[in-house]
C-alpha positions in Angstrom: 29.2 -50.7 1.4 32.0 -52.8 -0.2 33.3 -52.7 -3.8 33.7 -56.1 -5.5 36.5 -55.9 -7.6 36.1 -59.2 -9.3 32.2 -58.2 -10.5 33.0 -54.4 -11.2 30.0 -53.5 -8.7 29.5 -52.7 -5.2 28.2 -54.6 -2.3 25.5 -53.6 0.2 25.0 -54.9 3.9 23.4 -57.5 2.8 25.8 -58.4 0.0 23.2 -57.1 -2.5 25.3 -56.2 -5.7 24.8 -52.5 -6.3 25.6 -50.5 -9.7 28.7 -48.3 -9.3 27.5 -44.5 -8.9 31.0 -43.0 -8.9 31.1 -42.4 -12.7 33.7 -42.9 -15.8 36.8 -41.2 -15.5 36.8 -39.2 -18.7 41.0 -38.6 -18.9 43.3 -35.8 -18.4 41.7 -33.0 -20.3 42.7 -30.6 -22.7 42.5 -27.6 -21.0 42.4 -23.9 -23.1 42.5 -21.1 -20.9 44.6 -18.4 -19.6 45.0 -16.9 -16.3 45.7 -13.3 -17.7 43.7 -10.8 -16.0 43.2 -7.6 -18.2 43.5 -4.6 -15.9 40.3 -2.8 -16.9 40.5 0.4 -15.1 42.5 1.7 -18.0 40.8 0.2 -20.7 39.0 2.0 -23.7 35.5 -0.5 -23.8 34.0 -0.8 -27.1 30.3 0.5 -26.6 28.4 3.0 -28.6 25.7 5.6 -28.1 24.7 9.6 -27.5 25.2 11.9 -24.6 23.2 15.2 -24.0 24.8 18.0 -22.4 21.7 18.7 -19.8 23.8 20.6 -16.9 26.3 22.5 -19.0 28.2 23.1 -21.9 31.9 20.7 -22.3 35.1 21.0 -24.4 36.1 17.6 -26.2 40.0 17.2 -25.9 42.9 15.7 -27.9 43.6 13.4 -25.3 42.0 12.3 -21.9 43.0 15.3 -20.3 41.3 18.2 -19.0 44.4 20.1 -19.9 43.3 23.6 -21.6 46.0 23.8 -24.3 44.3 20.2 -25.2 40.9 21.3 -26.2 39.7 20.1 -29.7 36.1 21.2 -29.7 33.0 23.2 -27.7 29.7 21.3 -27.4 27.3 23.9 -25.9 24.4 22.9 -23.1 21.4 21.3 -24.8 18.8 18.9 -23.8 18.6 18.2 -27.6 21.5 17.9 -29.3 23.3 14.3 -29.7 26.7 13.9 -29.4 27.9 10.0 -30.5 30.1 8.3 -29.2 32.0 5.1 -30.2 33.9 4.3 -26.6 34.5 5.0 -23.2 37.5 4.8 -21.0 38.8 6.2 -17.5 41.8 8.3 -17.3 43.1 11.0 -14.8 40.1 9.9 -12.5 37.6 10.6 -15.3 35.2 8.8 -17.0 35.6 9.9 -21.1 33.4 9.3 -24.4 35.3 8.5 -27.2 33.9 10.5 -29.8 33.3 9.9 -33.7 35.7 12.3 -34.2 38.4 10.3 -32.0 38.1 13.2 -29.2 37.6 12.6 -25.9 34.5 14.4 -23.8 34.9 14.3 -20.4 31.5 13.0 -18.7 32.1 13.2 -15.3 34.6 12.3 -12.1 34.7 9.5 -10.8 33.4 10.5 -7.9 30.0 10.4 -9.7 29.2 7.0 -9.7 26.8 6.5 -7.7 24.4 9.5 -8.8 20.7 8.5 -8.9 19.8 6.9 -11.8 16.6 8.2 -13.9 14.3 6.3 -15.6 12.5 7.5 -18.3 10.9 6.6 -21.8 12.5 8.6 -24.8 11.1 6.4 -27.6 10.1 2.5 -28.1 13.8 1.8 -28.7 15.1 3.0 -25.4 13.3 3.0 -22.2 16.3 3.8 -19.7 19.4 5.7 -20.2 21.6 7.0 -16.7 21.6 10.2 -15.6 25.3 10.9 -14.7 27.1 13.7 -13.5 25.8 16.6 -15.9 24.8 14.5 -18.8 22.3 11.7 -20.2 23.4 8.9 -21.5 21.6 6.7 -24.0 23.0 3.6 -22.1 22.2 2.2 -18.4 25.6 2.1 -17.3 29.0 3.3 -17.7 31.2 -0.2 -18.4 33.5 1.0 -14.8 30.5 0.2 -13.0 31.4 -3.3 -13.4 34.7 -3.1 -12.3 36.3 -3.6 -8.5 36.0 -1.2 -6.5 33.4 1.0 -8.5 31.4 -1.6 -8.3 30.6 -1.0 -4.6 29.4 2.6 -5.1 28.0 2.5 -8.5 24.3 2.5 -8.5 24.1 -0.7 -11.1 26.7 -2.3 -9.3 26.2 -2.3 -5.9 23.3 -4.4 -5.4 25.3 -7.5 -6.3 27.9 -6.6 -3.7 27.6 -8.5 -0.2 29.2 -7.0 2.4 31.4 -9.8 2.6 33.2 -8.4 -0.4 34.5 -4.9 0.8 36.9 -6.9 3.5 37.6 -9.7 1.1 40.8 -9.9 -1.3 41.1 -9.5 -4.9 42.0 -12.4 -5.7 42.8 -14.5 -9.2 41.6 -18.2 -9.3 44.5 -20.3 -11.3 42.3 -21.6 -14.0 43.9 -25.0 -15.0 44.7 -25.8 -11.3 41.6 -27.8 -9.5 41.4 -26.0 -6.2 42.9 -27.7 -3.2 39.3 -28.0 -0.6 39.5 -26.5 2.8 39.5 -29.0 5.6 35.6 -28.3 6.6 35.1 -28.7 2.7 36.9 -32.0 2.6 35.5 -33.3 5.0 31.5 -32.3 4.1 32.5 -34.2 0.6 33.5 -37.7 2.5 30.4 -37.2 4.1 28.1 -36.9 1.7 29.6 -39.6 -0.3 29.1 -41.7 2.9 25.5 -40.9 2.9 25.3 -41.7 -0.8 26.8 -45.1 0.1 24.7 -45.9 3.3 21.1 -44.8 1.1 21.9 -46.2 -2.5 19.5 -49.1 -3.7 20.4 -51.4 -6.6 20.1 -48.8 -9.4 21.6 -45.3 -8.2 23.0 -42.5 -10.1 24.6 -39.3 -8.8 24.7 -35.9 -10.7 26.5 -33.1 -9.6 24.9 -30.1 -9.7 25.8 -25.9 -9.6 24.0 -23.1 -11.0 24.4 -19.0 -11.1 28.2 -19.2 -11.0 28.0 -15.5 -12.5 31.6 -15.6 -13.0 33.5 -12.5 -13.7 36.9 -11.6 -13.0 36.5 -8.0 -12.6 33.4 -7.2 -10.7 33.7 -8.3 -7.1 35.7 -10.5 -5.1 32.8 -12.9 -5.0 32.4 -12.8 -8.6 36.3 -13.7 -9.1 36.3 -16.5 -6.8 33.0 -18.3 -8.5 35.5 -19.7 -10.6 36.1 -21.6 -7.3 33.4 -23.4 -6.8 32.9 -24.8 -10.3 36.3 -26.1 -9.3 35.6 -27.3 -6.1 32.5 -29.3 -7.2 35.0 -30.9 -10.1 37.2 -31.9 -7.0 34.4 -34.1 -5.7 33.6 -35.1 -9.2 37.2 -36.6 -9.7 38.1 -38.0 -5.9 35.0 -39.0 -4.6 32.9 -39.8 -8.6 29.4 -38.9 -9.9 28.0 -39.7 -12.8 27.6 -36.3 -14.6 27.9 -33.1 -13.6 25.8 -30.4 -14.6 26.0 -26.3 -14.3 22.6 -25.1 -14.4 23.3 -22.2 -16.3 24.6 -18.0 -16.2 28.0 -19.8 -16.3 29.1 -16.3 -16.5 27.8 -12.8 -15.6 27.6 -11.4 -18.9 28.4 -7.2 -18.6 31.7 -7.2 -19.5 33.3 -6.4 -23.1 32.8 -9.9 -25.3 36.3 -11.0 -25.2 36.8 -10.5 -21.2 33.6 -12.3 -21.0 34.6 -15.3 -23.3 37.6 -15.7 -21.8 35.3 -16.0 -18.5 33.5 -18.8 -20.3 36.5 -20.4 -21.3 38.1 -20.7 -17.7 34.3 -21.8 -16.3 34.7 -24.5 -19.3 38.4 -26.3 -17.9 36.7 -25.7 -14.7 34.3 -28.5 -15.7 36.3 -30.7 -17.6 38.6 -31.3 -14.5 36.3 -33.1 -12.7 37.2 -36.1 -15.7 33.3 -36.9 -15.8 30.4 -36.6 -18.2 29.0 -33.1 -18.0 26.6 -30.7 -19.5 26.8 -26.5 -19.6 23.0 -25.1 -19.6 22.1 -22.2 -21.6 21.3 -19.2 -19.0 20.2 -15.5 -19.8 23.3 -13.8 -19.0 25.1 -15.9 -20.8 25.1 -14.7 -24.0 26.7 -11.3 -22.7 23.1 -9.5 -23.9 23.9 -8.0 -20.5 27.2 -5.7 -21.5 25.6 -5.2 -25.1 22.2 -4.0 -23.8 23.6 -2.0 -20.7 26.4 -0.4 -21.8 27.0 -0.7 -25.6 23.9 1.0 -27.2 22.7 -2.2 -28.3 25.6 -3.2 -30.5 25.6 -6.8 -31.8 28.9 -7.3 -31.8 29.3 -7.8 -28.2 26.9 -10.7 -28.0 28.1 -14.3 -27.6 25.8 -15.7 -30.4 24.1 -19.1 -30.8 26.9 -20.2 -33.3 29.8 -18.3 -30.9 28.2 -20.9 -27.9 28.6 -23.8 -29.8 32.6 -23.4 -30.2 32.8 -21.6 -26.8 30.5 -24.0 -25.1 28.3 -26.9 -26.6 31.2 -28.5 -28.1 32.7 -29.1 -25.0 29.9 -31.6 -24.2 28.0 -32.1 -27.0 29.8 -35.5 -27.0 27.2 -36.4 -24.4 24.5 -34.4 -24.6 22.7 -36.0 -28.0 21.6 -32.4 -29.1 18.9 -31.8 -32.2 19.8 -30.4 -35.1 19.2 -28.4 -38.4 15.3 -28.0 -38.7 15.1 -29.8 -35.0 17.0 -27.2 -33.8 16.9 -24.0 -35.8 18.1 -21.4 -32.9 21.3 -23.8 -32.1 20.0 -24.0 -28.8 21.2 -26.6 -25.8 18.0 -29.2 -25.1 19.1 -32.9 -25.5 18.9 -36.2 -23.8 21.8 -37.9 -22.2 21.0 -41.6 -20.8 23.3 -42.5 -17.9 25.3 -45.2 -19.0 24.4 -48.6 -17.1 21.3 -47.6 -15.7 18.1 -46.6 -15.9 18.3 -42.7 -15.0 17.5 -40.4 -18.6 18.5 -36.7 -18.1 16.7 -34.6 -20.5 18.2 -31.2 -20.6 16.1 -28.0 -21.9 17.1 -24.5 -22.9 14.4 -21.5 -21.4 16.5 -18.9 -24.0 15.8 -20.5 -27.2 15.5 -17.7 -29.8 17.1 -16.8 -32.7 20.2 -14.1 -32.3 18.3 -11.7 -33.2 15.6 -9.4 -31.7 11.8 -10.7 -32.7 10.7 -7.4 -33.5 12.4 -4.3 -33.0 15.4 -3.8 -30.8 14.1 -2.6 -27.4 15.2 -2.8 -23.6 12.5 -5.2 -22.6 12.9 -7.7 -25.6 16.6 -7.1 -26.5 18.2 -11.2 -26.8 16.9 -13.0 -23.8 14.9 -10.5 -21.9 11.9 -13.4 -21.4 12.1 -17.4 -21.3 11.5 -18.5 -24.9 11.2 -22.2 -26.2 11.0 -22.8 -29.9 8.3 -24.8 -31.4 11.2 -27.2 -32.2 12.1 -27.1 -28.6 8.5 -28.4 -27.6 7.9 -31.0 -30.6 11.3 -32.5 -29.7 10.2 -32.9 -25.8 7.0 -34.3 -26.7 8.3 -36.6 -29.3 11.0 -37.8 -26.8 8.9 -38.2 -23.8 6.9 -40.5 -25.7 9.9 -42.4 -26.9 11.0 -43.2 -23.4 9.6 -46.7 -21.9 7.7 -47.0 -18.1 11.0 -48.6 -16.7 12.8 -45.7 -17.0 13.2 -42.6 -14.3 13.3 -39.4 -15.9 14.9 -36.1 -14.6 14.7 -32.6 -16.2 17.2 -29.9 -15.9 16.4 -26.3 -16.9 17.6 -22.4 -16.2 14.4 -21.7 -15.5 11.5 -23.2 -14.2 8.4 -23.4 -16.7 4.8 -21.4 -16.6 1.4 -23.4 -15.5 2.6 -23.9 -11.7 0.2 -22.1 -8.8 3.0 -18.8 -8.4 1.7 -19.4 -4.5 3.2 -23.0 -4.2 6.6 -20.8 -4.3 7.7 -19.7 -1.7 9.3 -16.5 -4.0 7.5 -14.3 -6.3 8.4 -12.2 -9.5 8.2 -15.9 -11.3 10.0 -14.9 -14.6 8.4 -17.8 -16.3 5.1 -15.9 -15.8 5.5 -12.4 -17.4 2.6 -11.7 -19.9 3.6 -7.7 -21.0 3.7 -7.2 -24.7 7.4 -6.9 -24.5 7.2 -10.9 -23.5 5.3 -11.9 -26.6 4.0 -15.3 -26.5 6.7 -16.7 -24.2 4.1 -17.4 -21.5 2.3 -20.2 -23.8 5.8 -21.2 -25.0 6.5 -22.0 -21.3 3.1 -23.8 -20.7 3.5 -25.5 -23.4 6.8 -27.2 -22.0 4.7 -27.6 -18.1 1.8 -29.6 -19.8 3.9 -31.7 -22.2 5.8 -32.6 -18.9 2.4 -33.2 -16.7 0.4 -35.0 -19.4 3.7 -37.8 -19.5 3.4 -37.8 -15.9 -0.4 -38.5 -15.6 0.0 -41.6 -18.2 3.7 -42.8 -17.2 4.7 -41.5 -13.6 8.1 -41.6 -14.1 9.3 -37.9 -13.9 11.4 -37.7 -10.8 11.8 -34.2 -10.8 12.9 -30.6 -12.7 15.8 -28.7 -11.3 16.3 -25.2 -12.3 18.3 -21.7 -10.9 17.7 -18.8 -12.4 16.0 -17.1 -9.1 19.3 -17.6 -6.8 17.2 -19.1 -4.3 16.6 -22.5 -2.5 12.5 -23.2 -3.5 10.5 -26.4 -4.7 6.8 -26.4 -5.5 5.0 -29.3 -6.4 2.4 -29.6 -9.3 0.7 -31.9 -11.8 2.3 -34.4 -9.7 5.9 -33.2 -10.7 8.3 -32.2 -8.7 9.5 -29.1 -9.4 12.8 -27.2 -7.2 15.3 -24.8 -8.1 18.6 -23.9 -6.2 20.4 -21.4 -4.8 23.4 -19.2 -7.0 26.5 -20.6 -6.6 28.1 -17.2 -6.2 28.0 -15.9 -2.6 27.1 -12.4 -3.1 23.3 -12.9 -4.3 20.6 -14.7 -3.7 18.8 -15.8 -0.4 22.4 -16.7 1.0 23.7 -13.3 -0.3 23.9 -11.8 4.0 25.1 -14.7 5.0 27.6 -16.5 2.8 31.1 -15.4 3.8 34.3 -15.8 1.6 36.4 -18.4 2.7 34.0 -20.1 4.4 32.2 -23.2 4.2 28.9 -21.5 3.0 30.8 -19.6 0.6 29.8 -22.7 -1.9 26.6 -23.8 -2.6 26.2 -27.1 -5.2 24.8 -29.9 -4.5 25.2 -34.2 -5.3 22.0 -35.2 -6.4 21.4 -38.8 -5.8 18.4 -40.3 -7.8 17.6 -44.1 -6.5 15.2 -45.6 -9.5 14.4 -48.6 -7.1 13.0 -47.0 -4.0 11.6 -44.1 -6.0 13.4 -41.2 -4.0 15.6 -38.3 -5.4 18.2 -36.6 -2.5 19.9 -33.3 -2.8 23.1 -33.5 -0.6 24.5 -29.6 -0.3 27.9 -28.8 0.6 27.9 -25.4 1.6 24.9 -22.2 2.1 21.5 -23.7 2.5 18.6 -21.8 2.0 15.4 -22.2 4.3 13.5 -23.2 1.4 16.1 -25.9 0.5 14.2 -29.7 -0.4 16.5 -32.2 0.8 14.2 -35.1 -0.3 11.5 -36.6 -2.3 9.7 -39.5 -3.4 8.6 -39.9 -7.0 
């Protein structure tokens, strides 16, 4: 394929003129973030809640030592008695409460980490709190737990470790340097923008696509380096060109104190903008850091990254694309919108599976606390409605999501546990809310037939499952320690990464997903629409 410089357009074999897919530069961005790393290991986190003294009796101290001329206070054993805390920190290989009082109760070595966890129900408001060392714990885990190397012994952490990990530097990603691609990577970008160029037809569009970067810079080495591949898809973005790039959602992981977390965000954020195209930032569950606040800080609002902390952080990053709904269209802030690819004839319509107020529904509770279950706002469903019915036949439509919507056979998946499909009381109506979404999509594509497909994440694995004549796929996690790459992915590797360049050709009716990096055995390549 040859470019015509004189028309602005590109030239197939047959000297058929063919609409540039490569994209609008956007310009030199203005880029935000730091590349400070906080060493947490000696930090006091901000999280609240009660201990009980099951296994014995414990002095509180001055200071975070066990010293004995340091003792402030003797709490006897009791399987009753609350004692509240208002932080935590680790000192002199220790895990401490900080207590009300300012005195610090030891709580166990750390050592203990990775003691078996109970589960139990103590009241509405709190179904799980960690048995650790000699004491309970109203939360689920102590904030180390989420910090390299606990992470690899702690029972909440070490599920997300992949062996990979424990051999693996800790290293920092430079956040307002665009990574420099390996040779393997470099040369899987030339080649998928030379299929691109050998398969487009008259009308093609090209959106890059990541989800489930989890990004954190303290939990594993895996987690650090997800920075990486946000970067590495912005590489191909700016030297090779798309038309818009899109992260899928759970830009970041979510369990860390709210300003570590933000500051996540804000280096996942440059990460996009240096690939100087159009892009869009989905709303995911972890993002709103319900994850540390739930987990490990009794609940406490302050650690959340509200619906009006997303738009600074966030939305307004994009929103110059993304034509988002507001006021009474909107009333949860959330991210849906429409974006029309310029020169074409490719609408993206973007929804948000979290959107619910900041607040709990009912009462606060581990099941329903922020976005335990997919949500959509009555808004969120008029709006999609009114919209499909707004665009004409000619056009070729393609969804993105977090999450993939209820009212699709659970068998056409190839993976179970469909979060889109929980019913339990603690889900409330989000079921319906979901179906709703599904059959607003499949009625337009009975009368209109021009849905191409809906891309989610959200399940870190490579699926597709086709239904009311809808396409419907979702994609692996773009972070190499989970997901159904998690065994295999190795760091520094080619299969480390995992985003794909989805090109959508409106003429011959066929969407492609070109991967650089892990596939999964599930992985669609292709469809027609």
């Amino acid at each position: 394929m040859d470019f015509n410089s004189k028309g602005g357009s590109f030239m197939d074999s047959k000297n058929n003129s063919i609409r540039d897919f490569h994209g609008k530069d956007t310009g030199k961005p203005s880029l935000t973030s730091v590349n400070d790393r906080a060493d947490l290991k000696g930090h006091q986190f901000e999280t609240q809640g009660w201990i009980k003294l099951i296994g014995k009796g414990v002095d509180s101290h001055k200071t975070p030592d066990v010293s004995l001329l340091n003792i402030e206070h003797h709490y006897p054993k009791s399987a009753v008695n609350k004692i509240w805390y208002q932080g935590k920190v680790v000192a002199n290989n220790r895990i401490w409460a900080v207590l009300r009082d300012g005195s610090y109760l030891p709580l166990g070595p750390l050592s203990s980490l990775n003691v078996f966890r109970n589960q139990v129900t103590v009241s509405p408001k709190y179904d799980y709190f960690e048995s650790f060392s000699y004491v309970q714990d109203q939360n689920k885990a102590q904030p180390i737990e989420a910090v390299w190397p606990y992470t690899a012994t702690s029972h909440s952490g070490k599920n997300d470790v992949n062996g990979d990990d424990s051999s693996a530097p800790v290293e920092e990603v430079p956040s307002q340097e665009l990574v420099t691609p390996t040779a393997a990577e470099l040369a899987r970008m030339q080649a998928i923008d030379n299929e691109i160029s050998q398969t487009a037809d008259a009308g093609t569009v090209t959106i890059a696509f990541i989800a489930d970067t989890h990004i954190d810079s303290w939990k594993t080495p895996g987690t650090m380096r997800a920075l990486r591949e946000i970067q590495l898809m912005s590489y191909y973005a700016k030297n090779f060109g798309v038309d818009l790039m899109i992260h899928g959602g759970d830009v970041n992981d979510g369990i860390q104190p709210k300003e570590y977390s933000e500051s996540d965000v804000t280096r996942a954020m440059d990460a996009m903008k240096m690939g100087q195209r159009p892009f869009i930032v989905l709303q995911g569950n972890h993002d709103d850091n319900s994850g540390y606040s739930r987990d490990v800080a009794g609940y406490d609002p302050n650690q959340l990254i509200t619906n009006a902390d997303a738009q600074n952080l966030r939305v307004a990053a994009f929103d110059q694309w993304l034509d988002i709904p507001t006021g009474d269209q909107n009333p949860n802030q959330a991210v849906f919108g429409r974006y029309d690819i310029p020169n074409s004839s490719v609408v993206v319509l973007v929804l948000d599976g979290f959107d619910m107020p900041d607040l709990p529904r009912d009462e606060e509770h581990y099941n329903t606390f922020r976005h335990g279950y997919t949500h959509y706002s009555e808004a969120q469903i008029n709006w999609l409605q009114q919209t499909l019915a707004e665009i004409d036949d000619d056009k070729t439509i393609v969804i993105f999501d977090h999450i993939t919507v209820n009212g699709i056979d659970p068998n056409l998946w190839h993976a179970g546990g469909r979060f889109e499909n929980n019913t339990g009381k603690a889900a409330g109506t989000a079921a319906q809310e979901s179906h709703a979404i599904y059959q607003a999509i499949v009625d337009h594509q009975a009368q209109h037939h021009n849905v191409a497909g809906f891309l989610a994440g959200h399940t870190h694995m490579d699926d597709a499952a086709f239904s009311g004549d809808v396409q419907f796929a979702t994609v692996t996690c773009g972070l190499s320690d989970r997901g159904d790459g998690k065994t295999q992915r190795q760091i520094g590797k080619l299969n480390e990464s995992a985003f794909e360049i989805i090109q959508i050709n409106p003429v011959t009716r066929s969407l492609t997903q070109h991967r650089l990096g892990f596939q999964g055995s599930n992985f669609k390549k292709q469809w027609q629409f």
